[in-house]
C-alpha positions as CSV (number, residue, x, y, z in Angstrom):
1,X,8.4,7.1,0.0
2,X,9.7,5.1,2.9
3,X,10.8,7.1,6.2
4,X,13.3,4.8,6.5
5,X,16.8,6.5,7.2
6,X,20.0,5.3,6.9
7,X,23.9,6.7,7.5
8,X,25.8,7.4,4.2
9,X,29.3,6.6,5.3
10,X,32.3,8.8,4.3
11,X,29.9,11.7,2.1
12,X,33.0,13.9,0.5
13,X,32.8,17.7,0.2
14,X,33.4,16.9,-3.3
15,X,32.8,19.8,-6.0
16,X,30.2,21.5,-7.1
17,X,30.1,23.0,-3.2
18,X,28.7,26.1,-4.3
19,X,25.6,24.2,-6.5
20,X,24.5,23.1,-2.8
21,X,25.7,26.6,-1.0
22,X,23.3,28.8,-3.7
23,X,20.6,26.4,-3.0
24,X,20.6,26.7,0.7
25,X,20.9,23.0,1.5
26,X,23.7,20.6,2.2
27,X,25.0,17.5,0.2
28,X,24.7,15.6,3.0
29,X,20.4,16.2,2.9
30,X,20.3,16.2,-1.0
31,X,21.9,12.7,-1.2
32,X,20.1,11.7,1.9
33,X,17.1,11.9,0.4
34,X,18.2,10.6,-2.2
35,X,19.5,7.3,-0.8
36,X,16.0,7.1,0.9
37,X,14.6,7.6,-2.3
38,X,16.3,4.5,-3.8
39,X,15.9,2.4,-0.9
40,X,12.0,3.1,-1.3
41,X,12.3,1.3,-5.0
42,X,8.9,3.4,-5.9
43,X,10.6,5.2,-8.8
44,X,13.2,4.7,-11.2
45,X,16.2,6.8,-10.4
46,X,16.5,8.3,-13.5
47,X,13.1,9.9,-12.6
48,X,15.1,11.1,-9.6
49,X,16.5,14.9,-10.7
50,X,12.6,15.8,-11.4
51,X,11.9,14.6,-7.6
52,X,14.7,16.6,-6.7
53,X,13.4,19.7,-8.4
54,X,10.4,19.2,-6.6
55,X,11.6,18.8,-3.5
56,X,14.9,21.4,-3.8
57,X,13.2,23.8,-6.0
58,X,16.8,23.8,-7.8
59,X,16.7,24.3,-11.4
60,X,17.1,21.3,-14.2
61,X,21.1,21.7,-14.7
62,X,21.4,21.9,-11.2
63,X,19.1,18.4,-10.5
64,X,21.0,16.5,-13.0
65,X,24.7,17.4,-11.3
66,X,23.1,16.9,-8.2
67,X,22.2,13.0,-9.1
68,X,25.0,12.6,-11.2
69,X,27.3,13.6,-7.7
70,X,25.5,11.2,-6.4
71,X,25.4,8.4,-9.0
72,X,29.2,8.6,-9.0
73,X,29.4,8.6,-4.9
74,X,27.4,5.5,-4.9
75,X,29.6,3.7,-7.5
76,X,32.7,4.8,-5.7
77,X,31.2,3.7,-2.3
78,X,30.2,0.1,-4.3
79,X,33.9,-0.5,-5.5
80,X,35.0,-0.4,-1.8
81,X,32.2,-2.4,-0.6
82,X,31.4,0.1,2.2
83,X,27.6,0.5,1.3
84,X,25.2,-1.2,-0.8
85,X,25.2,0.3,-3.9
């Protein structure tokens, strides 16, 4: 994956606060990584809640509403035209 880093404008607190609180991480570094992720364009994203368990040791409920926070953040963030989506 590409080391490549970039600023994901306007992250919300959002919900699900306490699926990111339990698992001793912030939203901020799970959808980092997962923006890096994508950028990379060595996966498919869909394949992205198994990296996520890998990487967050979170379990396979918790992967799925992590991307899916995600997913929807990026759509959101598309419709506005802020980021590339």
């Amino acid at each position: 994956m590409s080391n490549k880093v970039t600023h994901l404008p306007d992250v919300p607190e959002g919900t699900h606060n306490d699926l990111y609180d339990i698992n001793d991480t912030s939203r901020q570094e799970v959808w980092q990584y997962l923006e890096n992720l994508r950028l990379s364009g060595t996966i498919n994203m869909l394949e992205s809640p198994l990296r996520l368990r890998q990487q967050f040791l979170v379990s396979k409920k918790e992967s799925y509403q992590m991307f899916t926070d995600f997913d929807e953040y990026k759509k959101n963030q598309a419709k506005k035209g802020k980021h590339d989506a």
